[in-house]
N, C-alpha and C positions, 0 to 999 in steps of 0.2 A: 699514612697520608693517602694510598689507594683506597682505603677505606671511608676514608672522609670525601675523595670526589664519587666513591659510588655511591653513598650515601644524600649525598647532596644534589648530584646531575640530576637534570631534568630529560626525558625521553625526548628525540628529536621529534618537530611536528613540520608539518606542510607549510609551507611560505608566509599563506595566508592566515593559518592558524596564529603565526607567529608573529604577524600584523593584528591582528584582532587580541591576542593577549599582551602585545608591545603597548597597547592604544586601549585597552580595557576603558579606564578613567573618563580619557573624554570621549568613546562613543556612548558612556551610560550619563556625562553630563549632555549630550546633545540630543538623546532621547528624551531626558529629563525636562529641557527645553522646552519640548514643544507638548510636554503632557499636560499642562493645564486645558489645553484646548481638545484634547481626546477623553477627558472624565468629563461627567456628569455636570460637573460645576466647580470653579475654581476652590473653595471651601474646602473641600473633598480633595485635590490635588496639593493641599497643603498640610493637611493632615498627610497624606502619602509620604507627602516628602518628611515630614517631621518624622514619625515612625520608620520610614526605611532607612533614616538615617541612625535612629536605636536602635533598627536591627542590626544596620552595618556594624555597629560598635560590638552586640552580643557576637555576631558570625566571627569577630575578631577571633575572638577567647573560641566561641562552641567550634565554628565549621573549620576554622585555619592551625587552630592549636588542638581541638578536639576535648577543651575541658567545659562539661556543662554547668551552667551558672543557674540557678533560683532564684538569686538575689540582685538581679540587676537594675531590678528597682529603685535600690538605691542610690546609686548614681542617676537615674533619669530624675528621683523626685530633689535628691540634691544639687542638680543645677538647676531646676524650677528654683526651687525654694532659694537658693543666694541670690540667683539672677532678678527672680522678683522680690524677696526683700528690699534688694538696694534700689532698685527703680520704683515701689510701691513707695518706701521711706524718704528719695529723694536725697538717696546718700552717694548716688554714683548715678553718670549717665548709661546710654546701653553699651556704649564701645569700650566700657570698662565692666558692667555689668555682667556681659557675656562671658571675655575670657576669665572671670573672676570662678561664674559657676563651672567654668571649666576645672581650673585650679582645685577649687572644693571638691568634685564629682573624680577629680585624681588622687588627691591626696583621701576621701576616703575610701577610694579603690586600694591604694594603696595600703594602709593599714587594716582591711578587710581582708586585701590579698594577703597581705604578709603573714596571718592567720590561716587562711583556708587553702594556700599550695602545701602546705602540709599534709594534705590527706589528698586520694584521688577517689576518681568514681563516684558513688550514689553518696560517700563522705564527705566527698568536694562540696557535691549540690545540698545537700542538708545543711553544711556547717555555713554557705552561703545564703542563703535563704533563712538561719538561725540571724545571723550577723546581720544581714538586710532591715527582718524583722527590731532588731534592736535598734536603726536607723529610723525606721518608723515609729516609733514609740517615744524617741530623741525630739523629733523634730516635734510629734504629737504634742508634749509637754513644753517646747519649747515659744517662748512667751508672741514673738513676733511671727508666728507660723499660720493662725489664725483656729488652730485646732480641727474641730472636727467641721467647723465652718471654713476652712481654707483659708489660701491668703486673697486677697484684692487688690483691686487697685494698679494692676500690671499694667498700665499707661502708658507704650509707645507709638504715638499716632503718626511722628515723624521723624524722618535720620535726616544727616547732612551727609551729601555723600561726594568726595572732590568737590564740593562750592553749589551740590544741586540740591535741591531739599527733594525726598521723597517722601509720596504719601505712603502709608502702611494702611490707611485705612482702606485701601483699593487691593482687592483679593491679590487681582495679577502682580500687583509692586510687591506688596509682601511677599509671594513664592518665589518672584524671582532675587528679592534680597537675601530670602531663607537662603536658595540655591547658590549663592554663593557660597555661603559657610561651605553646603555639604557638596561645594564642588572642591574646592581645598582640601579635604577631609581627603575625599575619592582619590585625589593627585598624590596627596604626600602617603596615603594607604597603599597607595599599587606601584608609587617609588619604593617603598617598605617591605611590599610582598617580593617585589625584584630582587630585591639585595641578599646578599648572602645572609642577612637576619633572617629574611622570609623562610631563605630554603631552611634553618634549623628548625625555625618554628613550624614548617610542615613534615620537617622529618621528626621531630617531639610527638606529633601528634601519631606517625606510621607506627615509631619505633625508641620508647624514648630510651630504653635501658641500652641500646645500641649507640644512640646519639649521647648518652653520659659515656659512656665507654668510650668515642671519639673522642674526648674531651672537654665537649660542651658544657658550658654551667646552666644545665636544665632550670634549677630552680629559680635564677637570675631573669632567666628570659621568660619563663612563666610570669613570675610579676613584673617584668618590663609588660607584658602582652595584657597583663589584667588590667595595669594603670591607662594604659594608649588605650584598649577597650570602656575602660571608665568615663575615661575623658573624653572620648568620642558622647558616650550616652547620656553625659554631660550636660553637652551642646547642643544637643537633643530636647534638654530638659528647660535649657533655659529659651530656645526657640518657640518650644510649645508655651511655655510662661507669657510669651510675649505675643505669642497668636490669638491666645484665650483671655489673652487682659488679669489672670488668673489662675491659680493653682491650685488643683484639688488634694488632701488628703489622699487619696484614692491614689495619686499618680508614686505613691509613695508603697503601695499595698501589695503583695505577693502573686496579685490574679496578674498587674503588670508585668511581673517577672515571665507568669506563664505564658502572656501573649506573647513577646518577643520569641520565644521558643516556639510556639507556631507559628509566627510570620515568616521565622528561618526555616522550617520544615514547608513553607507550602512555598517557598520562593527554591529552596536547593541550598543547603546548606553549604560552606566553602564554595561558592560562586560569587564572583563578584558584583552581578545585577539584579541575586536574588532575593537580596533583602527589599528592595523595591518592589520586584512582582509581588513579593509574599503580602508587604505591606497594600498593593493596592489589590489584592487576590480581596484579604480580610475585609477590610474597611468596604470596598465596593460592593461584598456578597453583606454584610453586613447593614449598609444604607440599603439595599435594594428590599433586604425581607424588614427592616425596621418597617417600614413605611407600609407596608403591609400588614403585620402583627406584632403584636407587642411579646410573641414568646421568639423571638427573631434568635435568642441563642440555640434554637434546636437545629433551625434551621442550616445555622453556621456549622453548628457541628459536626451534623450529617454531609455536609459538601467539605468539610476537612477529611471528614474519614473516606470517604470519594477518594480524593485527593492523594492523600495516605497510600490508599489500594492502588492506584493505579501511576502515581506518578511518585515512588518512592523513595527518588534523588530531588524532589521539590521540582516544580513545572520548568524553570530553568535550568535546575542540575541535569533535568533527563533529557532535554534541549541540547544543553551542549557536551550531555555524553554521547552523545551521537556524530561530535562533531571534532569531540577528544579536545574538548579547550575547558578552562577553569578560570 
């Protein structure tokens, strides 16, 4: 039992520390708030949100549990793809649409996970990114997918929301409907990180042959963490479906998987507002050299490896290791 509370206890912090990680959630949804009006263009602030919110789902698994994914891909292209199947075909509206590509982007976390927590390390990442790949080549062949022409026709122009109709076709309506999902998300994530699940699953990630030896069932809460990360990148997937009117192939491809993993490295991996910075770090440096040259990936590059060298807890992690909060 002494073992399992030093295992588990958290280092006392400062008051205010203790205020700012009690409050995590919603100081990053009230920052979130008001970012449409600090980028560039609302456009671009929705994309932010869409991808910070893939990121949060990867950081779940990489930065809180510590196991690196390849293939998360496949959950972001399998909630596009349910979400907009059903709303392209007219076989479900969106408020059943959505959590439906959640359910799918779980369930096949789940049976990817169930596979790949068997192996750790650079085994983990191959056998995921193996298994993703086969997700893309599924969906490739499969009849209502639209192939290597994608799908269409992802037609949400309007919700009913309590008895008001919003428009979606209005940048600002849309980010802040998106922000609802990924304020939900944020709330029930850092009730989660709180609880004594959280603390195992950051002690899995310290020390796991320690925390089997406590008694914990490692291998239980690794795929509880892959499914809740799934299903987050999910909701992700089927958000973007409905931003884009449309689904590329592409969102289904292994270079997706890689970005997530830079967005988590330039945001601070295991932070909880860094999947956002990281996602609006990329996308902003990104539009800003697009529009300039068309080899704009060098560009990207060379200001990650920047990036890299000098901030190597991610812009937010070295942020607030300075300030001993997480």
């Amino acid at each position: 039992m002494n073992t399992q509370v030093q295992l588990l206890a958290t280092p006392s912090r400062p008051a205010p520390v203790q205020w700012i990680r009690a409050h995590r959630a919603v100081s990053v949804v009230l920052l979130l708030l008001v970012f449409p009006w600090i980028v560039p263009n609302q456009s671009v602030a929705i994309n932010i949100l869409v991808y910070g919110l893939y990121a949060v789902g990867f950081n779940l698994l990489f930065g809180y549990m510590g196991m690196l994914s390849f293939g998360h891909a496949a959950f972001l292209g399998m909630g596009a793809y349910t979400a907009g199947i059903l709303v392209s075909q007219g076989w479900a509206p969106w408020w059943i649409a959505i959590p439906a590509a959640v359910v799918a982007a779980a369930l096949a976390a789940a049976i990817i996970g169930a596979l790949a927590i068997r192996t750790r390390g650079i085994y983990f990442a191959m056998v995921t990114l193996a298994l993703s790949q086969c997700v893309y080549f599924l969906v490739y062949q499969f009849p209502l997918s639209g192939g290597e022409n994608g799908l269409r026709g992802v037609n949400v122009a309007q919700v009913t929301l309590f008895g008001a109709n919003v428009d979606l076709l209005n940048p600002a309506n849309r980010y802040y409907f998106f922000l609802g999902f990924a304020a939900l998300v944020l709330l029930l994530l850092s009730r989660l990180l709180d609880s004594p699940f959280g603390a195992v699953v950051e002690a899995i990630r310290e020390n796991e042959a320690r925390t089997r030896a406590c008694g914990y069932n490692v291998e239980q809460t690794k795929l509880a963490v892959f499914v809740l990360s799934g299903a987050i990148c999910g909701l992700a997937g089927a958000l973007n479906a409905i931003h884009l009117s449309s689904v590329a192939i592409e969102t289904l491809h292994y270079e997706m998987s890689g970005l997530v993993v830079m967005i988590c490295l330039l945001g601070g991996m295991g932070t909880f507002f860094g999947p956002f910075i990281g996602a609006a770090l990329f996308l902003l440096v990104q539009d800003t050299f697009s529009l300039w040259t068309e080899h704009w990936q060098i560009y990207v590059g060379a200001v990650f490896i920047i990036f890299v060298l000098f901030f190597p807890k991610g812009v937010w992690g070295t942020i607030l290791e300075k300030c001993h909060v997480r």
